[in-house]
C-alpha positions as CSV (number, residue, x, y, z in Angstrom):
1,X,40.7,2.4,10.6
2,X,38.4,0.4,8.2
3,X,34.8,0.5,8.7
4,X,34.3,-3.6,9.2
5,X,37.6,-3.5,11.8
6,X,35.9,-2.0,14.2
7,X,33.8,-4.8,15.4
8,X,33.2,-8.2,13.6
9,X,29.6,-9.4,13.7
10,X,30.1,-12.7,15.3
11,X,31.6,-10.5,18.3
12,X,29.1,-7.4,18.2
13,X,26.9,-8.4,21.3
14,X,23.3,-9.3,20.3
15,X,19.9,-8.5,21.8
16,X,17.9,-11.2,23.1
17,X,15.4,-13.1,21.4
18,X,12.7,-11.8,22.8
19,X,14.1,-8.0,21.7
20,X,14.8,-9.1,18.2
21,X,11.3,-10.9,17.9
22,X,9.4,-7.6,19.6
23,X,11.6,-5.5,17.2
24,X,10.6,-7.0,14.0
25,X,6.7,-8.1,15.5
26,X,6.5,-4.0,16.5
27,X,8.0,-2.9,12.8
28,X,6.1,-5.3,10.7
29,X,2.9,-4.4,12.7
30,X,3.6,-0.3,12.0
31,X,4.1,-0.9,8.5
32,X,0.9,-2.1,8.4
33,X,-0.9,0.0,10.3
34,X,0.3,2.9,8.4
35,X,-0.7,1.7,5.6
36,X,-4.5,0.4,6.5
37,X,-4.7,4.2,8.0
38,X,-3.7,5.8,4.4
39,X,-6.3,3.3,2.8
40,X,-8.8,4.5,4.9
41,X,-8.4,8.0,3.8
42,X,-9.1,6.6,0.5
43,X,-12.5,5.4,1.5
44,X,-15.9,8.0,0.9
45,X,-17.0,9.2,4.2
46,X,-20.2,8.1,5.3
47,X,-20.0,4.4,3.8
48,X,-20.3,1.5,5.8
49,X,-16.9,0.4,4.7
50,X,-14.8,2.9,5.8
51,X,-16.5,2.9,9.6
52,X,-15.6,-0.8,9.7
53,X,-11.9,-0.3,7.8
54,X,-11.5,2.5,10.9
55,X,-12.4,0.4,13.5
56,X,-10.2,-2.1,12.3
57,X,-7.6,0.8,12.1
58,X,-8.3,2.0,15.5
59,X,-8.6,-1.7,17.7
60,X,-5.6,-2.6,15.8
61,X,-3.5,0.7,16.8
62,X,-4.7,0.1,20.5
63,X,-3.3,-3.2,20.4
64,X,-0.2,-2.1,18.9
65,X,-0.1,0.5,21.7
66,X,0.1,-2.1,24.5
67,X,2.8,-4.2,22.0
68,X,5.1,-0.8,22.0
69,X,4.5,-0.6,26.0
70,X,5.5,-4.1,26.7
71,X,8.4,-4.0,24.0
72,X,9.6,-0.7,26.3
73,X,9.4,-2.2,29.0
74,X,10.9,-5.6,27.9
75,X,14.2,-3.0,27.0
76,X,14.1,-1.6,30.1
77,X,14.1,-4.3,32.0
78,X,16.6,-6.3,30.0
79,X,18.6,-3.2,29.4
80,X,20.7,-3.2,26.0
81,X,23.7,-5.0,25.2
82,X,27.1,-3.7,25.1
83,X,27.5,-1.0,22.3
84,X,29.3,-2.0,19.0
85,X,32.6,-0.6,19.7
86,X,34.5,2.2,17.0
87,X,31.4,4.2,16.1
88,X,31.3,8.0,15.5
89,X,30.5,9.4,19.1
90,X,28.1,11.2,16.7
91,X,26.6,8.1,15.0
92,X,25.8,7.3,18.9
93,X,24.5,10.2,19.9
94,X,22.2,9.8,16.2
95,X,21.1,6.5,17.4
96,X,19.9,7.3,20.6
97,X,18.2,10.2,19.5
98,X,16.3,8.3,17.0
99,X,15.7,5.4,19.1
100,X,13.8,8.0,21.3
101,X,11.9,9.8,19.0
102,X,10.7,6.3,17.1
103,X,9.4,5.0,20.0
104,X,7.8,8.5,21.3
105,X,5.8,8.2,17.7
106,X,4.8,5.0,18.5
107,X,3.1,5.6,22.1
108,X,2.3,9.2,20.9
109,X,0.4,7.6,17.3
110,X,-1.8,5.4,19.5
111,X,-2.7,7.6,22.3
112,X,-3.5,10.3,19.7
113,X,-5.6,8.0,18.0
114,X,-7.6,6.7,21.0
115,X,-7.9,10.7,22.4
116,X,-9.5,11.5,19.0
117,X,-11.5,8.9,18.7
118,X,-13.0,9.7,22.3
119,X,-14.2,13.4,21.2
120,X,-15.8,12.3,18.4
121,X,-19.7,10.5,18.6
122,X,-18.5,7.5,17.0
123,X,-15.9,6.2,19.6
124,X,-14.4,2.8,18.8
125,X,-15.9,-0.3,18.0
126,X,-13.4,-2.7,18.7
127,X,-12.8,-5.0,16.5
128,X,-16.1,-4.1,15.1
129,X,-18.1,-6.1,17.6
130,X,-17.7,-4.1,20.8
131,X,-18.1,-0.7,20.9
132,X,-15.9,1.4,23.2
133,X,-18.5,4.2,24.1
134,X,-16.3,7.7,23.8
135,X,-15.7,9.3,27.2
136,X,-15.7,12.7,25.9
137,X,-17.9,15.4,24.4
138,X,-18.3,15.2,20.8
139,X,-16.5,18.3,19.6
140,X,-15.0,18.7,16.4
141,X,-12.5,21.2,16.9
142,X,-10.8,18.6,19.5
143,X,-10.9,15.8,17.4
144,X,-9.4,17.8,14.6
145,X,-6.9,18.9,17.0
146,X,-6.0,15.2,17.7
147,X,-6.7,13.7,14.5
148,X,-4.3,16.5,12.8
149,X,-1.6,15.7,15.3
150,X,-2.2,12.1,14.9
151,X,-1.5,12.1,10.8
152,X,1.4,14.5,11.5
153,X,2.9,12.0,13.8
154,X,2.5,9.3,11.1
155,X,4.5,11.4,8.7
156,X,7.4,11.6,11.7
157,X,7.3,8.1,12.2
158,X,7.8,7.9,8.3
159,X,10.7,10.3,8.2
160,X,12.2,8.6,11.3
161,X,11.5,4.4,9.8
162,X,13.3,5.7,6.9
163,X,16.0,7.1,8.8
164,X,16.3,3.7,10.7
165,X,16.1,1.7,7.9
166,X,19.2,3.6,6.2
167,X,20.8,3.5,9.0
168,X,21.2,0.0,9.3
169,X,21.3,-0.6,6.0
170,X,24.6,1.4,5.8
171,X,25.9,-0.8,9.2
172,X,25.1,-3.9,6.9
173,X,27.5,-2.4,4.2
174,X,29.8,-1.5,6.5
175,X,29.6,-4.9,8.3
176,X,30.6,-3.2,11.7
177,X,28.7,-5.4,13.8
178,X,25.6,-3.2,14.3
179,X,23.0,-4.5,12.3
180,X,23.6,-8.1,13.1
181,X,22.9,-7.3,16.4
182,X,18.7,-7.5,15.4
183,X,19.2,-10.1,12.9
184,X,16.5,-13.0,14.4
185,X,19.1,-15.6,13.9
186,X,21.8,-13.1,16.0
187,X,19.1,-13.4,19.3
């Protein structure tokens, strides 16, 4: 069977607005958080300007937090539609896997973040006018613990955008239906 047989994208059922908005809001928002993160790394410790670029980094990942939980729960509510029909039972299986892991970075990333930031003496000023006071005890080796699992998670997330992003980049060759299925203009 040829690839674009399977299912035509004006019948592959599409995700609703609000899912194709919260989908491209959420991945827009991660690319730029990831990136504001590895630019702070690039800032010298102990200058003004890197405390304000982290608590930029850090208000911004909270509120990116509560925009992954109400995107979650938006798709469970709404559910999913109908799976494109013809695919690989392994391409499914692929999908859901990923699906899972991408968004168990992205509460994992945030929650790490705010942990870390909570055993450290500096806590979070959000938005750099209102400081969070940190809950917990400064102690290094706990923040290190967090903050190391933190960056590692950001490297996942990498690994696993990429993977998404080849992923339905190869669906858009294919033209199987799948990718215009989170096309704004498909919602």
């Amino acid at each position: 069977m040829h690839p674009a047989s399977a299912a035509s994208p004006s019948h592959a059922p599409a995700y609703d607005r609000m899912a194709v908005a919260l989908h491209w809001i959420v991945a827009l928002a991660l690319v730029g958080q990831v990136l504001l993160g590895w630019y702070v790394h690039e800032i010298p410790r102990g200058t003004p300007a890197r405390g304000w670029w982290i608590n930029l980094h850090k208000s911004t990942g909270l509120l990116l937090g509560l925009l992954v939980l109400f995107r979650l729960g938006w798709r469970l509510r709404q559910g999913a539609p109908a799976r494109v029909t013809g695919l690989p039972a392994w391409q499914r299986y692929a999908a859901g896997a990923s699906h899972a892991l991408l968004y168990a970075c992205m509460l994992a990333l945030p929650l790490t973040g705010y942990l870390a930031s909570n055993f450290s003496r500096h806590g979070i000023k959000f938005f750099n006018t209102a400081l969070l006071p940190p809950w917990g005890a400064d102690d290094k080796a706990v923040y290190a613990a967090l903050n190391g699992a933190h960056v590692a998670l950001t490297w996942v997330l990498v690994a696993l955008v990429a993977l998404h992003v080849l992923a339905a980049l190869t669906h858009l060759v294919r033209r199987d239906g799948v990718f215009a299925r989170m096309v704004p203009a498909a919602g």
